[in-house]
C-alpha positions as CSV (number, residue, x, y, z in Angstrom):
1,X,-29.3,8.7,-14.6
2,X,-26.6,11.6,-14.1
3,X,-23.1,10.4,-14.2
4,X,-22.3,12.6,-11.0
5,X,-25.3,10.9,-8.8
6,X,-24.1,7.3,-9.8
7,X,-20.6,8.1,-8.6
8,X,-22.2,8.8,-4.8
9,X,-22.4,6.7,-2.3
10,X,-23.7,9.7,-0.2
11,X,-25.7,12.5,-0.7
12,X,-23.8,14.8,1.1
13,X,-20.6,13.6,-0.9
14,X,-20.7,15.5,-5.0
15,X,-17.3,15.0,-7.0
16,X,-17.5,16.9,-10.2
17,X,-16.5,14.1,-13.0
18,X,-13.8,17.2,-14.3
19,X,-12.2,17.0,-11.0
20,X,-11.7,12.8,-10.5
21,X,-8.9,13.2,-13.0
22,X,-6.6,16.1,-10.6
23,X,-7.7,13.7,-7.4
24,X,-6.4,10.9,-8.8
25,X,-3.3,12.7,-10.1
26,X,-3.0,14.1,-6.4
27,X,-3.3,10.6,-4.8
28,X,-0.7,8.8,-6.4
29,X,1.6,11.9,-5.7
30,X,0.6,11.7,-2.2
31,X,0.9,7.9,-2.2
32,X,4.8,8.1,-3.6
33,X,5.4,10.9,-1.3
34,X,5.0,8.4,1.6
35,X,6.5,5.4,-0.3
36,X,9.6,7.3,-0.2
37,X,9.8,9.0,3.2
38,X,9.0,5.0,3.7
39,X,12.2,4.0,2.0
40,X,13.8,6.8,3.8
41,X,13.0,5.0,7.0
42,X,14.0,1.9,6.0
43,X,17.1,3.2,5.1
44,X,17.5,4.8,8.7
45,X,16.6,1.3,10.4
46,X,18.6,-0.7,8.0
47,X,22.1,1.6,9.0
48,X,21.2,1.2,12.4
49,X,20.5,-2.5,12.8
50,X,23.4,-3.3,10.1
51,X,21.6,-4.6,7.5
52,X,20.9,-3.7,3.8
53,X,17.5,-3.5,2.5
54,X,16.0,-4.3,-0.8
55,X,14.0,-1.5,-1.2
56,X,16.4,1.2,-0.6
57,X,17.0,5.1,-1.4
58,X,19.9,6.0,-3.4
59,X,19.7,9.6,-2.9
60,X,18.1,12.7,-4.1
61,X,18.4,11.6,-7.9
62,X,16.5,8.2,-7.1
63,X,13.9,10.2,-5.0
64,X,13.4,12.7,-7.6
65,X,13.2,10.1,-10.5
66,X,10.6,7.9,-8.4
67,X,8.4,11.0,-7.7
68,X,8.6,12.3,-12.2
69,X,7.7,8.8,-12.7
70,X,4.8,8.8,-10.6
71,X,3.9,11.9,-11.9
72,X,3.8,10.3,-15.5
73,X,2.1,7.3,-14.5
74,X,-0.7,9.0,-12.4
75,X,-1.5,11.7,-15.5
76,X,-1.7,8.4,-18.0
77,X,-4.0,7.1,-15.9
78,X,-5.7,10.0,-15.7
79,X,-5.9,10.6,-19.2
80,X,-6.3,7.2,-20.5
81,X,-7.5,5.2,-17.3
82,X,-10.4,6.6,-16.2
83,X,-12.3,6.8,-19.5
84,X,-11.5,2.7,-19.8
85,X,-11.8,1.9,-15.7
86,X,-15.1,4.0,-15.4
87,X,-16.9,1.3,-18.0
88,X,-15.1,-1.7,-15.6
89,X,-16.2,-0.4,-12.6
90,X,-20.1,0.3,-13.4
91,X,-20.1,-3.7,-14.9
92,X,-18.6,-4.4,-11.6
93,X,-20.8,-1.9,-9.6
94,X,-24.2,-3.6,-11.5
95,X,-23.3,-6.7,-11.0
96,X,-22.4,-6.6,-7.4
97,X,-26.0,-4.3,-6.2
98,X,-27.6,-7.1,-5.1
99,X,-25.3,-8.8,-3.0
100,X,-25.5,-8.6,0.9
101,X,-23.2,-7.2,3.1
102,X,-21.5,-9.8,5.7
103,X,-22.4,-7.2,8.4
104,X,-26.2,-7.7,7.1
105,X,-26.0,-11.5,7.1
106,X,-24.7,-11.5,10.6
107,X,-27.1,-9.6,12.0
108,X,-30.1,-11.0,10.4
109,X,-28.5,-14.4,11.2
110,X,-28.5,-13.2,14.8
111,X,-32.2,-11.4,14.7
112,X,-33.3,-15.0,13.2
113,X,-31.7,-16.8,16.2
114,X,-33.2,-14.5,18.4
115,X,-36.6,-15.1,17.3
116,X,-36.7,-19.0,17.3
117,X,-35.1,-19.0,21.1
């Protein structure tokens, strides 16, 4: 089977395998881009209700190092994740295709109720 059909879950939905590696980079940016407007916020609350939090910002240099970090982090996983994860995740994916949904049990639980009334 192609590598790029056994990645859908849709039809409509087609992720070229050379681009997972730039999304994922993008989505741990974007994830420490709200983490820190996040610690920003907690900052604002914690000045205001007189408190110190334990995840706080330190300023621009603590921002900036959070965000190079993340950078390096999300490109190793790119580069060396992936390749290991994608073999993890197809065990997990085979051996999980036969199980039911709960939203499939419930309903044929109810249809099955509904027939014996």
């Amino acid at each position: 089977m192609d590598r790029a059909v056994e990645d859908e879950l849709r039809e409509e939905i087609h992720l070229p395998p050379v681009l997972v590696p730039s999304f994922v980079v993008l989505f741990v940016l974007s994830f420490g881009v709200f983490w820190e407007i996040g610690e920003f916020a907690q900052d604002i609350v914690a000045d205001y209700a007189g408190i110190q939090m334990p995840l706080a910002q330190h300023g621009l240099d603590d921002t900036m190092t959070d965000i190079v970090f993340n950078t390096i982090g999300a490109i190793v996983v790119a580069a060396w994740g992936l390749p290991y994860l994608t073999d993890l995740t197809d065990a997990v994916t085979d051996r999980l295709e036969g199980w039911r949904l709960l939203e499939d049990d419930s309903s044929s639980a109810s249809s099955e109720s509904e027939t014996t009334d």
